[in-house]
Phi, psi and omega in degrees: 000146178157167187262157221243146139260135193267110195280301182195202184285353192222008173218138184218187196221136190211095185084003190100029186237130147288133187224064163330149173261149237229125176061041147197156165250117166262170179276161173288146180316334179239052182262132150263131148235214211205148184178135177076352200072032185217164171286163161209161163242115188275332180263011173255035152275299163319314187287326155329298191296329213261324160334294210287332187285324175295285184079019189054022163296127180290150172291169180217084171259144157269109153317119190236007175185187160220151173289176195281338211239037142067014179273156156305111211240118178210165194259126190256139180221128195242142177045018165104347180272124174317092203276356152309296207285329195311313181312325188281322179279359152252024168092359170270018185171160189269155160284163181220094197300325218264038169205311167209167175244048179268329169262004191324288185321324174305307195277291189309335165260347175268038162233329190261003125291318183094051182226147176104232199270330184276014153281342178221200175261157187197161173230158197303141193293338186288322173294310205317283169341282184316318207261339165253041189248318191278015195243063187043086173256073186276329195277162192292327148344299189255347155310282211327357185292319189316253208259327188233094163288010161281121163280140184212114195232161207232091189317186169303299181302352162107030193263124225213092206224141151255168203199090176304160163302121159117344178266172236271293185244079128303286190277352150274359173307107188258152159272115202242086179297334162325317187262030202029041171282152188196175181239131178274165165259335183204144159308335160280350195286309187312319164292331179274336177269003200114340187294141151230173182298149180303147194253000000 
């Protein structure tokens, strides 16, 4: 138990542990969909939403597996609520069938409301993933959306800030590993290489 930072939409940190949320899938931080005819980026949207919903209010996790990246995957709870299903039933994350079907109902009212993500088209974060992994993604750059989503970037002034999903210029925020800019896995991990946080 404890209050979380919001790693992106389906991961979040507590105490310095990465903890997947256990039978749903978001889209990734630098996932676009479409709606209206314009781009949005839904997954830095997801992460918001889940921020502003959390609210630095402590977690409650059951641990139910561990991922292939050794974090935990549980199921989370703020003030007694499943904050899975609250993501799925508001359009902000998938039931993630190819693991448990628990939230499937949750996902069936947010596409027959139109909310979230099921207000335009997207494509489901596990294909998203797949396409782009198959398009060489080789460098920790361009990996980095997946499992590790901190940015850590190198100011003008030589100043070496990191930038969570949800913070305020996250998402202009760019990574130049030329210029030794890199992506963290965690916030200790980021303090320990120097980074402090974007203020």
């Amino acid at each position: 138990m404890g209050v979380a930072t919001v790693r992106d939409g389906d991961t979040v940190e507590i105490h310095g542990q990465p903890i997947r949320l256990f039978g749903i899938d978001a889209p990734e931080g630098q996932q676009v969909c479409h709606r209206e005819g314009r781009d949005w980026r839904c997954g830095q949207a997801a992460a918001n939403a889940l921020a502003a919903h959390i609210a630095r209010r402590p977690l409650t996790c059951q641990r139910r597996d561990t991922d292939r990246y050794g974090r935990p995957v549980a199921v989370c709870f703020v003030a007694g609520e499943d904050i899975g299903a609250w993501l799925v039933r508001e359009g902000w994350a998938l039931a993630y069938r190819r693991y448990s079907t628990d939230y499937v109902r949750d996902e069936t009212a947010a596409k027959v409301a139109r909310r979230g993500v099921w207000s335009g088209t997207f494509t489901p974060p596990w294909e998203w993933r797949a396409e782009h992994r198959s398009g060489a993604a080789t460098t920790r750059a361009e990996a980095a959306p997946g499992a590790c989503n901190i940015k850590g970037n190198i100011g003008r002034k030589g100043a070496r800030l990191y930038h969570l999903p949800g913070d305020r210029s996250y998402a202009e925020t760019r990574i130049d590993p030329a210029r030794g800019e890199r992506w963290f896995c965690s916030e200790a991990e980021a303090r320990a290489a120097g980074w402090r946080r974007s203020p």
